[in-house]
C-alpha atoms as an extended CHARMM CRD file, in Angstrom:
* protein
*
        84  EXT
         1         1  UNK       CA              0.0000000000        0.0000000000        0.0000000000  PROA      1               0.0000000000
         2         2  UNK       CA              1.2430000000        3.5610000000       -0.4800000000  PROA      2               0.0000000000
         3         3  UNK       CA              2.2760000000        5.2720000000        2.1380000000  PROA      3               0.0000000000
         4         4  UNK       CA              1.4760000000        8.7820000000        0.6000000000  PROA      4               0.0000000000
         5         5  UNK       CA             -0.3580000000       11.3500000000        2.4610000000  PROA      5               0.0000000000
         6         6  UNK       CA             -2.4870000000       12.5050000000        0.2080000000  PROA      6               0.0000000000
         7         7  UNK       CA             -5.7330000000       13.5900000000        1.3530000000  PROA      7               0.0000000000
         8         8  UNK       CA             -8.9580000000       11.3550000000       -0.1880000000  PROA      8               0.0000000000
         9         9  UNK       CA            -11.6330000000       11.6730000000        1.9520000000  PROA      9               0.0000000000
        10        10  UNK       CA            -13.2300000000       13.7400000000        4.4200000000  PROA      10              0.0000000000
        11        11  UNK       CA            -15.1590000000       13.2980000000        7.6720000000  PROA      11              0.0000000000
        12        12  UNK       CA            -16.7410000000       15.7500000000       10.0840000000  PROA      12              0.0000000000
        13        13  UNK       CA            -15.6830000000       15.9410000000       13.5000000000  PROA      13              0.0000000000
        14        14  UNK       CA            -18.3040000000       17.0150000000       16.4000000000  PROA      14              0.0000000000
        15        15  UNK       CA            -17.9820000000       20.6750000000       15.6490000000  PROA      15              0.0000000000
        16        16  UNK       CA            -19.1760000000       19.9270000000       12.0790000000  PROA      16              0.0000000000
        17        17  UNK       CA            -15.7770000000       21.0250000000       10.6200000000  PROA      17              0.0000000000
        18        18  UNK       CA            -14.2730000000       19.5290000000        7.9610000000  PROA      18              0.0000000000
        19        19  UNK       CA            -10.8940000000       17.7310000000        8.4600000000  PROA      19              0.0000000000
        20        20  UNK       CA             -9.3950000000       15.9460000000        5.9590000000  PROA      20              0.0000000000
        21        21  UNK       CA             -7.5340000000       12.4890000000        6.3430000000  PROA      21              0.0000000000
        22        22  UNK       CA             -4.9360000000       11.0810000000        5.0880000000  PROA      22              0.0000000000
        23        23  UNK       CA             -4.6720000000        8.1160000000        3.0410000000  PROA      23              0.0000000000
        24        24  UNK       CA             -2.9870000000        6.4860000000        5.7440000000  PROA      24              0.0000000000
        25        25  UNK       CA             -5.3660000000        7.6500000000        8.1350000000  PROA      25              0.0000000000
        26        26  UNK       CA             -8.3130000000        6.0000000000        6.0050000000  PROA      26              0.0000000000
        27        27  UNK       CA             -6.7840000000        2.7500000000        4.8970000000  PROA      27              0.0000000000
        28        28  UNK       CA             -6.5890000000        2.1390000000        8.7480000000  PROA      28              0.0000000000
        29        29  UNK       CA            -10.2640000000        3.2340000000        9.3770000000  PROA      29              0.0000000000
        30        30  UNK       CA            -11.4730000000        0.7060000000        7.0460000000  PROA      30              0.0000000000
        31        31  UNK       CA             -9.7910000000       -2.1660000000        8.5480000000  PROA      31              0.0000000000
        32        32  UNK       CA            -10.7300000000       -1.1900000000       11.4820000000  PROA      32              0.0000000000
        33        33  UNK       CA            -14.2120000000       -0.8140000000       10.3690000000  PROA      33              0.0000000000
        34        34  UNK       CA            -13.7040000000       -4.6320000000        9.1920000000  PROA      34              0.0000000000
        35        35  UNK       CA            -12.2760000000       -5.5960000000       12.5050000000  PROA      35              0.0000000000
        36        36  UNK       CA            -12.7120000000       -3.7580000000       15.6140000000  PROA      36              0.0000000000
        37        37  UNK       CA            -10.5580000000       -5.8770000000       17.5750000000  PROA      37              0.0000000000
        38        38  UNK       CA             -7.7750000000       -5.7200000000       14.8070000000  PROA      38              0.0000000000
        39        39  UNK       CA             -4.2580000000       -5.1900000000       16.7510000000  PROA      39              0.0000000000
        40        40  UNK       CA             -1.2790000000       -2.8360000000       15.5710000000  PROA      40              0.0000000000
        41        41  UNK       CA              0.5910000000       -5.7040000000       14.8080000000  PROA      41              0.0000000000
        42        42  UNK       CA             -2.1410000000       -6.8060000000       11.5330000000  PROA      42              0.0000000000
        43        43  UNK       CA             -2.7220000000       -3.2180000000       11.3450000000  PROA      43              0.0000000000
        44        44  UNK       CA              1.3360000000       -2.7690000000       10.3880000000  PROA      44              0.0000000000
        45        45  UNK       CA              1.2440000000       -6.7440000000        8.5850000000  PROA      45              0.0000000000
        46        46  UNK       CA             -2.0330000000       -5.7740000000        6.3280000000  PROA      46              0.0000000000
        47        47  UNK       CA             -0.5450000000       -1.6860000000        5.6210000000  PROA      47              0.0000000000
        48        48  UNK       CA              2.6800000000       -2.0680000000        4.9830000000  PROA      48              0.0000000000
        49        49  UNK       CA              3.3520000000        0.6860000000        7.7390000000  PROA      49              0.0000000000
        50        50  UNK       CA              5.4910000000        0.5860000000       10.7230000000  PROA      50              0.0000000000
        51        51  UNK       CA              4.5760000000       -0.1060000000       13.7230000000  PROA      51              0.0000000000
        52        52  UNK       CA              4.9290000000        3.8640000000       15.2640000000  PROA      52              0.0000000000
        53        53  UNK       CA              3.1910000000        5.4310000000       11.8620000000  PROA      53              0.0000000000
        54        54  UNK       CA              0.4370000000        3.0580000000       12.5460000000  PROA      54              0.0000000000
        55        55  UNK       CA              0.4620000000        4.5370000000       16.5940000000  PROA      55              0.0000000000
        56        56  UNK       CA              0.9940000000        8.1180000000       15.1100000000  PROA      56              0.0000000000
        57        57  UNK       CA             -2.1670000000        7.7890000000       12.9490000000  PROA      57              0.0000000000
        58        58  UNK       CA             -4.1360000000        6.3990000000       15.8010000000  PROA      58              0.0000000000
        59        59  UNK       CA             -3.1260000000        8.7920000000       18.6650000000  PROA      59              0.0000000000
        60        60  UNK       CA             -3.9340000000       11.6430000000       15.6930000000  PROA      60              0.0000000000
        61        61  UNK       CA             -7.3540000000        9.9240000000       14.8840000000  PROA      61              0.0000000000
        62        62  UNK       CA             -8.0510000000        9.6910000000       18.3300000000  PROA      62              0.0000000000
        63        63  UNK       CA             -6.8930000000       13.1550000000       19.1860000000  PROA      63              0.0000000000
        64        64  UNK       CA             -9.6200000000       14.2880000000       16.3920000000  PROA      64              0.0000000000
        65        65  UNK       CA            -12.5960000000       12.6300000000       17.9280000000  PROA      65              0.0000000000
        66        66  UNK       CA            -12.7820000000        9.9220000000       15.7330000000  PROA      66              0.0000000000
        67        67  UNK       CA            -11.7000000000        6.5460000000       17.0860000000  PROA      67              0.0000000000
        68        68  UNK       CA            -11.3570000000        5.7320000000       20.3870000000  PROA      68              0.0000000000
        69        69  UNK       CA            -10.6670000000        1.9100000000       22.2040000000  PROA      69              0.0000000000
        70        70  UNK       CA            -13.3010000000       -0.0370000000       24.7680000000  PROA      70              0.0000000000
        71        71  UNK       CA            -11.6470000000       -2.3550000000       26.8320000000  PROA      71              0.0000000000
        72        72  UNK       CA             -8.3670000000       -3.7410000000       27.6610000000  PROA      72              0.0000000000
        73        73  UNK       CA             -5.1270000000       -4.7420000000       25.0270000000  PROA      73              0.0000000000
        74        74  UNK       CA             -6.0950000000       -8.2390000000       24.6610000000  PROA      74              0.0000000000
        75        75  UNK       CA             -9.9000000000       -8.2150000000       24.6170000000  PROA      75              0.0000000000
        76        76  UNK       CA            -10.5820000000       -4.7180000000       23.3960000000  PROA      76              0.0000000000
        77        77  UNK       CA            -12.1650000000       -2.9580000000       20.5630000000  PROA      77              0.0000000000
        78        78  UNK       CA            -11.9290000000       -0.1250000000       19.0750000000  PROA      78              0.0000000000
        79        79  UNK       CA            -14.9770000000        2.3060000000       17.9980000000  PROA      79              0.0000000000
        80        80  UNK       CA            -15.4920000000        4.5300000000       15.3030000000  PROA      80              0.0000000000
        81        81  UNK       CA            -17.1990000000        7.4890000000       16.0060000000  PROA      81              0.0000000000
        82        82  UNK       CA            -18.1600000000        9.4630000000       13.0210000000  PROA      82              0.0000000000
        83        83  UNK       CA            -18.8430000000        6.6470000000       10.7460000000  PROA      83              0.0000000000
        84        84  UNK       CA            -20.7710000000        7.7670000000        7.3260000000  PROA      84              0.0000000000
């Protein structure tokens, strides 16, 4: 997978702003949409990524209000909040 930063798609965070993501930043989204109990470890197998891009992108989607993780490391999930 590329590992480009071009901008794709957009979501809207709670304040109804747009922010754009990154193609990075989506790729992840939909695998997690896939799998919400997908680990960083398949997240960095299935990407292509390394292992502290793929926590960058996570602490930054996160930080925007977008994904957040339920429960513990081995029996969490993670949860998309502004899905379309």
């Amino acid at each position: 997978m590329s590992q480009a930063n071009d901008t794709k798609n957009c979501t809207k965070d709670d304040t109804n702003v747009h922010k754009e993501l990154t193609e990075n930043q989506n790729v992840i989204i939909g695998l997690i949409a896939q799998d919400d109990t997908i680990t960083r470890a398949i997240l960095t197998q299935k990407t292509g990524l390394s292992d502290s891009t793929i926590a960058r992108e996570l602490k930054t989607l996160s930080s925007l209000g977008i994904l957040h993780r339920e429960g513990g490391r081995k029996k969490g999930r993670w949860v998309i909040e502004n899905k379309k």
